[in-house]
C-alpha positions as a printed NumPy array, in Angstrom:
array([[  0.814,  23.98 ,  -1.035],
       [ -1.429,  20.937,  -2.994],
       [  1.895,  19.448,  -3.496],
       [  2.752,  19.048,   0.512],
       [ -1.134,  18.345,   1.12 ],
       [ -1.079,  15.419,  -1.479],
       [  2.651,  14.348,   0.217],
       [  1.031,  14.142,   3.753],
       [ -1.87 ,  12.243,   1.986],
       [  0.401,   9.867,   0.303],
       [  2.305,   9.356,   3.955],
       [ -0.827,   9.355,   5.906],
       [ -2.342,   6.513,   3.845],
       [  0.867,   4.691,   3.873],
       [  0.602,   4.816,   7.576],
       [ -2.163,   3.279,   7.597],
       [ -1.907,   0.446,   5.584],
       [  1.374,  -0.057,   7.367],
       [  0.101,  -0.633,  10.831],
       [ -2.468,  -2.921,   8.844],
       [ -0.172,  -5.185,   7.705],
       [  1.268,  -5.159,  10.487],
       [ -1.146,  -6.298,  12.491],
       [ -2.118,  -9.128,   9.8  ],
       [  1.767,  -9.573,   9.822],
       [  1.986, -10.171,  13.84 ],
       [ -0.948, -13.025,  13.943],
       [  0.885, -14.464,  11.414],
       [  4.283, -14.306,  12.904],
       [  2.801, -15.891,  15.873],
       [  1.477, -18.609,  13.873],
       [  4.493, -19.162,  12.032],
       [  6.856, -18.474,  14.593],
       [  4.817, -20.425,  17.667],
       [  4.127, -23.141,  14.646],
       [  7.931, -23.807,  13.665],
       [  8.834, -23.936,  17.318],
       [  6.422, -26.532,  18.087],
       [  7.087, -28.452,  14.933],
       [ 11.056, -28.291,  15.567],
       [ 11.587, -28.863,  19.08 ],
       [  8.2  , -30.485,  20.334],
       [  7.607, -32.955,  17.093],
       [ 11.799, -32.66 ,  16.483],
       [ 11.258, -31.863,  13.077],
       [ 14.304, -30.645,  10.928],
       [ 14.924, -26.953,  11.132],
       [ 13.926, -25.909,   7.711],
       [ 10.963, -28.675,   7.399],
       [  9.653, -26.967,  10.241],
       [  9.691, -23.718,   8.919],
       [  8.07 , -23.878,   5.705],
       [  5.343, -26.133,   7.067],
       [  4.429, -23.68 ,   9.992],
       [  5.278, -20.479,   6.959],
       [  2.278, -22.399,   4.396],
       [ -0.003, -21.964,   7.115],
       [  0.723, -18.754,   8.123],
       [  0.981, -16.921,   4.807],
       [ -2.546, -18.488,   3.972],
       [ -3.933, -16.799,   6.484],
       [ -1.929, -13.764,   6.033],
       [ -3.082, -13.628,   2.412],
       [ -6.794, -13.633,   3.406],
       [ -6.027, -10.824,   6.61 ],
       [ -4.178,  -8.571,   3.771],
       [ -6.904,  -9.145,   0.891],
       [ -9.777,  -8.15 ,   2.688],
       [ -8.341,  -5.741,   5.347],
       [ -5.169,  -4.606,   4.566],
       [ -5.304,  -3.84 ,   0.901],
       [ -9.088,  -4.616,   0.4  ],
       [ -9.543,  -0.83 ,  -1.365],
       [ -6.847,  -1.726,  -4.127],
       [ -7.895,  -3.505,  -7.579],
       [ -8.879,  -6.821,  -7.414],
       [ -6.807,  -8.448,  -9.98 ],
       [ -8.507, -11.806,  -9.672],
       [ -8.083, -14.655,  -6.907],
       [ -5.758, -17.073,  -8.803],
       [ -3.552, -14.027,  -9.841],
       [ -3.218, -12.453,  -6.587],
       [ -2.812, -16.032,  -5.166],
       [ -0.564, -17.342,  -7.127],
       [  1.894, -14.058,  -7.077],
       [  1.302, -13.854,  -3.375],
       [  2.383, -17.471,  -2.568],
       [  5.67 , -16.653,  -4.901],
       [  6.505, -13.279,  -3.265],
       [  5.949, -15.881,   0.055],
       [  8.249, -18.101,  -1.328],
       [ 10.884, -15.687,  -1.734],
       [ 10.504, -14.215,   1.61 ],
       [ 10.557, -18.009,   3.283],
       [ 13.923, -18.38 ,   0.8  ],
       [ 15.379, -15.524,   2.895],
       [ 14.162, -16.576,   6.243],
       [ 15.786, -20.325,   5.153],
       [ 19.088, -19.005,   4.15 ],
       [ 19.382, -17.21 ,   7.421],
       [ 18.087, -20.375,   9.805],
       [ 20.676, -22.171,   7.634],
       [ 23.223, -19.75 ,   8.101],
       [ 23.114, -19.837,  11.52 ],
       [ 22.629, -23.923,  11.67 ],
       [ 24.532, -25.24 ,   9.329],
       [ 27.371, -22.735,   8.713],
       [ 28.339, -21.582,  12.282],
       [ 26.616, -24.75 ,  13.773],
       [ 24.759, -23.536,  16.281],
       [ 21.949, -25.587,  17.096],
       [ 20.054, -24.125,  20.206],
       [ 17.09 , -23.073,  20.635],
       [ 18.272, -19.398,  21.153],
       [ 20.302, -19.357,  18.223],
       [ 17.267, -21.098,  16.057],
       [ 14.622, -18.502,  17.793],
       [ 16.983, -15.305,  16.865],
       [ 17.968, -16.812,  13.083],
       [ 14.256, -16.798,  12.846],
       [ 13.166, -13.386,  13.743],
       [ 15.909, -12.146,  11.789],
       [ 15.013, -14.103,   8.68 ],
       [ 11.729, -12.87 ,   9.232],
       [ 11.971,  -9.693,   9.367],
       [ 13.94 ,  -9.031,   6.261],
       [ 11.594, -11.013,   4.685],
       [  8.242,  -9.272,   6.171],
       [ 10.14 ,  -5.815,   4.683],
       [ 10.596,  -7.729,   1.165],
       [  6.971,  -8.875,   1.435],
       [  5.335,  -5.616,   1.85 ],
       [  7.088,  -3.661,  -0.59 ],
       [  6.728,  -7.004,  -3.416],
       [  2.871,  -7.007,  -2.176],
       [  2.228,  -3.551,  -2.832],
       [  4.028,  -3.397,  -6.36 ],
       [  2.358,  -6.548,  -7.545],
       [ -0.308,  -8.351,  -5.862],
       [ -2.274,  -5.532,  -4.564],
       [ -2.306,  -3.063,  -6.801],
       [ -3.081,   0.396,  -6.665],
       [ -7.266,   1.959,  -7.111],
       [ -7.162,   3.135, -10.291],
       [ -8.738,   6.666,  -9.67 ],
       [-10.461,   8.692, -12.686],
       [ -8.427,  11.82 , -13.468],
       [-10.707,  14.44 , -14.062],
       [ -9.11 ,  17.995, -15.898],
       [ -9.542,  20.894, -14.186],
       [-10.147,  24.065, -16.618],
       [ -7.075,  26.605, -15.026],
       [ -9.215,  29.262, -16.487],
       [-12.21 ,  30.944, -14.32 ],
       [-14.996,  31.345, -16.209],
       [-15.692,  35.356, -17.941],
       [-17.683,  37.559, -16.311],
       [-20.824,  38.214, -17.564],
       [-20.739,  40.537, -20.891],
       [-22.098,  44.01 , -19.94 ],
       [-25.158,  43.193, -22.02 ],
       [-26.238,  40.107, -20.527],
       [-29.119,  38.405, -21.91 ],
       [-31.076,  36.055, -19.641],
       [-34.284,  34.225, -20.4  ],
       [-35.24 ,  36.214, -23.267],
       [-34.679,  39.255, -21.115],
       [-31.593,  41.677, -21.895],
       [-30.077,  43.421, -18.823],
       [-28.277,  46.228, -19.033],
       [-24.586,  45.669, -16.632],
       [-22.093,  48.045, -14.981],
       [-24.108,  51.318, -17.141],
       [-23.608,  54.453, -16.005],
       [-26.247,  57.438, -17.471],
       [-25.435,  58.825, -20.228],
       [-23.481,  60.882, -19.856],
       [-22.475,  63.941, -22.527],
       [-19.434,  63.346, -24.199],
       [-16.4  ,  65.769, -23.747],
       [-15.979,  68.111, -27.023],
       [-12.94 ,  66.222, -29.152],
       [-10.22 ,  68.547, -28.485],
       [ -8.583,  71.374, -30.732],
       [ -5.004,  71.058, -31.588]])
């Protein structure tokens, strides 16, 4: 039974730092995805310029939104660690995003807007779903949490001649009784 209450535990608090980053996740999507879109078709900026310009922003942002909200009860392993390993595990999840946008540009040539907006969501989200799991095993880590041993055995009861400040107390006596005669054989 501890096992299945420490499993919905472990789920629960999963949950909840899932919709967390997810929520620090959709700002930044809008940022990055409202940013690239601006940058390639309003300022006609080259597909993958576009994106990791609008992605730096965005994943600066997101880094401060997961920090302090998302993961803020995990260790702190110090700013220029986290930082540095954050902006990496970014980089690999803007590598995906780029392979897909060039994919889709570049190998099948399609050059639309629709085709650009779908590469991107795509691209995005297998790299929010390498993100999270990368973020978890190495930038945030896990509280470390004391383990404290638990004695499996219940303390004795009390000795039948209990002796408590300076006082003895007789436990569980019956009278005397007379003992039964030993028996003949």
């Amino acid at each position: 039974m501890e096992s299945l209450r420490n499993a919905y535990g472990r789920l629960a608090e999963l949950a909840r730092e899932l919709a967390k980053f997810g929520t620090v996740g959709a700002i930044a999507f809008v940022i990055d995805y409202g940013g690239t879109n601006l940058l390639r078709f309003g300022f006609d900026w080259g597909p993958l310029k576009s994106k990791i310009a609008a992605t730096v922003v965005a994943a600066t942002l997101a880094y401060l939104g997961n920090r302090h909200w998302t993961f803020k009860d995990r260790e702190q392993s110090g700013l220029a660690r986290e930082y540095f390993l954050f902006f990496v595990l970014n980089g690999i999840g803007l590598l995906i995003s780029l392979l897909v946008i060039g994919f889709v540009t570049y190998t099948l040539g399609r050059e639309d807007p629709l085709s650009y907006n779908i590469a991107l969501i795509i691209g995005t989200g297998i790299g929010t779903l390498f993100r999270f799991w990368s973020y978890k095993k190495w930038v945030f880590l896990a509280p470390v949490i004391p383990v404290i041993p638990v004695d499996p055995v219940p303390p004795a009861a009390p000795a039948p001649n209990s002796q408590v400040n300076g006082h003895v107390y007789l436990l569980d006596k019956a009278p005397e009784e007379k003992a039964p005669p030993p028996r003949q054989r």
